[in-house]
LUMSEBA-96818 format. One record per residue (C-alpha): x, y, z; residue in one letter; residue number from 1. Coordinates in Angstrom, 3 decimals. Layout:
% LUMSEBA-96818
<atom px="X" py="Y" pz="Z" resn="a" resi="NUM"/>
...
This chain:
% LUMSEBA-96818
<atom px="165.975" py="114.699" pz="75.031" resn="x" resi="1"/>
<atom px="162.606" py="114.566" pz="73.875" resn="x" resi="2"/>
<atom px="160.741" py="117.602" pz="71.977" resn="x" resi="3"/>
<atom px="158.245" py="119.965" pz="73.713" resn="x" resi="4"/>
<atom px="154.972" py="118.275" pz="72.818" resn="x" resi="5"/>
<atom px="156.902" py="115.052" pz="73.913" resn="x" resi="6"/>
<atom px="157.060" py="116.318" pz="77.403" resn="x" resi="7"/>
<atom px="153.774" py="118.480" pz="77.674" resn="x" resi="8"/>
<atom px="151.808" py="114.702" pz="76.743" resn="x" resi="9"/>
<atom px="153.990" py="113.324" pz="79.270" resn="x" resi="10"/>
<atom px="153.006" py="115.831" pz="82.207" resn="x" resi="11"/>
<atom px="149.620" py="115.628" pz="81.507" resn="x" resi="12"/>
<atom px="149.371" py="111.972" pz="81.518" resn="x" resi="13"/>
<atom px="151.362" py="112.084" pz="84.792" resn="x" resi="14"/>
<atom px="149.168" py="115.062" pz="85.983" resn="x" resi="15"/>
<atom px="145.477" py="112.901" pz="85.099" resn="x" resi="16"/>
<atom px="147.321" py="109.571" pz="86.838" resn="x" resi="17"/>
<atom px="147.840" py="111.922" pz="89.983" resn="x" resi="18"/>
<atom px="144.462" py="113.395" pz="90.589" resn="x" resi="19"/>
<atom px="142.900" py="109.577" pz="90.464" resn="x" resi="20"/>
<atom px="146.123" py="108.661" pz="92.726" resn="x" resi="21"/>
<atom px="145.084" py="110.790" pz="95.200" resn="x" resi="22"/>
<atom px="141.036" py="110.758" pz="94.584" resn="x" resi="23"/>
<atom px="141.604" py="107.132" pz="95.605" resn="x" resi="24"/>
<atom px="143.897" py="107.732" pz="99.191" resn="x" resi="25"/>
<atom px="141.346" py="109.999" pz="100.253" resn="x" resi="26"/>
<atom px="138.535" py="108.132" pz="99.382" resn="x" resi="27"/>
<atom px="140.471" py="105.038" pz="101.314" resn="x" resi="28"/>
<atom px="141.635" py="107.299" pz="103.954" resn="x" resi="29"/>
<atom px="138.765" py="108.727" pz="105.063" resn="x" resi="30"/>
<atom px="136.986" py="105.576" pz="105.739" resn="x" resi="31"/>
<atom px="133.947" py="106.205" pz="103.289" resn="x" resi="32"/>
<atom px="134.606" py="103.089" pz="100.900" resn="x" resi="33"/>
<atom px="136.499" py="99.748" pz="101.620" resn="x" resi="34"/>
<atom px="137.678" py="99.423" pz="98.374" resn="x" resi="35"/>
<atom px="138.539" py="101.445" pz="95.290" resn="x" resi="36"/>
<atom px="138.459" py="100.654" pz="91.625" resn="x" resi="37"/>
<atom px="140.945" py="102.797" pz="89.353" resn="x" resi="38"/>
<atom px="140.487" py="101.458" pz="85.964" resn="x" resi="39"/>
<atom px="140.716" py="97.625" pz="86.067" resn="x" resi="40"/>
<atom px="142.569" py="97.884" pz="89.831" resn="x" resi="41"/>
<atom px="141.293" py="96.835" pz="92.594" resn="x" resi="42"/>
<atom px="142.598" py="98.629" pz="96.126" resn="x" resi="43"/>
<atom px="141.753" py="98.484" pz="99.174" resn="x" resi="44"/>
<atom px="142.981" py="99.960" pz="102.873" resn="x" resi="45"/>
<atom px="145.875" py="97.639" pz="103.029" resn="x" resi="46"/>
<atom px="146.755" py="99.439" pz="99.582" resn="x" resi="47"/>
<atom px="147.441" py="102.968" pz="101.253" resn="x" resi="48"/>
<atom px="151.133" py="102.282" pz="101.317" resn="x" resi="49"/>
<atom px="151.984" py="101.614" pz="98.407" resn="x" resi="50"/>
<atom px="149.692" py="104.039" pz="96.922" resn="x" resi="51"/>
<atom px="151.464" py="106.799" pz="98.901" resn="x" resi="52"/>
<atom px="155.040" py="105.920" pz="97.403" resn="x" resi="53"/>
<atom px="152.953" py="106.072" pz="93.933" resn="x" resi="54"/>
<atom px="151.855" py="109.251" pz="94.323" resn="x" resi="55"/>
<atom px="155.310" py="110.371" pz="95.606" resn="x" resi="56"/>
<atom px="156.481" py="109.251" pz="92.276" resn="x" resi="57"/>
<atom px="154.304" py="110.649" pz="90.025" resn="x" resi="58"/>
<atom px="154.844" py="114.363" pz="91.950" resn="x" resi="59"/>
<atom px="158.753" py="113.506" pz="91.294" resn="x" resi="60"/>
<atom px="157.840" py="113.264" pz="87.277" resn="x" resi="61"/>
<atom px="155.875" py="115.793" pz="87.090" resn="x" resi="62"/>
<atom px="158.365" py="118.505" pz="89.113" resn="x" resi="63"/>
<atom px="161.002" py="116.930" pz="86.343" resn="x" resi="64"/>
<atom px="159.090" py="117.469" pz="83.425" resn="x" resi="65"/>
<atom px="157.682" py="121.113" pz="84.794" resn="x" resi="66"/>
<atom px="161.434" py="121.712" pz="85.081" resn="x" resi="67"/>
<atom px="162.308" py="120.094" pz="81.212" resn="x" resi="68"/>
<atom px="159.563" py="121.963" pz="79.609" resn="x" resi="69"/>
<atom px="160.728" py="125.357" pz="81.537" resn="x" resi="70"/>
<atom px="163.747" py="124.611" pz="79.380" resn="x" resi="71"/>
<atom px="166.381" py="123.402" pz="81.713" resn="x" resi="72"/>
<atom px="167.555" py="120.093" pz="82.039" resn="x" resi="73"/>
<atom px="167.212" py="117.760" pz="84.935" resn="x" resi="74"/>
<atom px="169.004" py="117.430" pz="87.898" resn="x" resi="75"/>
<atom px="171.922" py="115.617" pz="88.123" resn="x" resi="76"/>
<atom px="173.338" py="113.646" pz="90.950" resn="x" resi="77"/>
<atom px="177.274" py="113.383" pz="91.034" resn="x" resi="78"/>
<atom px="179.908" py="111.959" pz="93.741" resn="x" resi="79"/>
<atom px="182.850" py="113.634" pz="95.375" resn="x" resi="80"/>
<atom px="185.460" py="110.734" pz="96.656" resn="x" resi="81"/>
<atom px="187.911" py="112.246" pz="98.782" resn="x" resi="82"/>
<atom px="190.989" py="110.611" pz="98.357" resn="x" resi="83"/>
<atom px="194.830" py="111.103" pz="100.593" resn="x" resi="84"/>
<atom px="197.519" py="111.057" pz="97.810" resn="x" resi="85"/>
């Protein structure tokens, strides 16, 4: 598990990649640009997709490293197999 100032870099990388996630659906979204430069990436309308899932997973990191830095640990998934001895 990684230290505090570990995870508090970590969520606010995650938090700045976010905004400009979502600065660049809108500005595709609404129609106002046809393209949309984030750093050295080009996207365009066709993009929105993709870009979507993106921004799903960076709101996924961040709720698990909100949650780490709270001071619990993260979710885990487990399986129940039923079984007839």
């Amino acid at each position: 598990m990684a230290d505090m100032t570990d995870v508090k870099t970590r969520l606010d990388f995650w938090r700045t990649a976010l905004a400009k996630l979502r600065e660049a659906y809108v500005a595709l979204a609404s129609g106002g640009v046809k393209s949309y430069t984030i750093n050295d990436r080009q996207l365009t309308r066709f993009d929105l997709g993709a870009l979507k899932k993106e921004i799903e997973e960076a709101e996924q990191r961040i709720d698990a490293l909100t949650v780490q830095l709270n001071g619990r640990r993260p979710r885990r998934a487990f399986g129940v197999i039923p079984r007839d001895w």
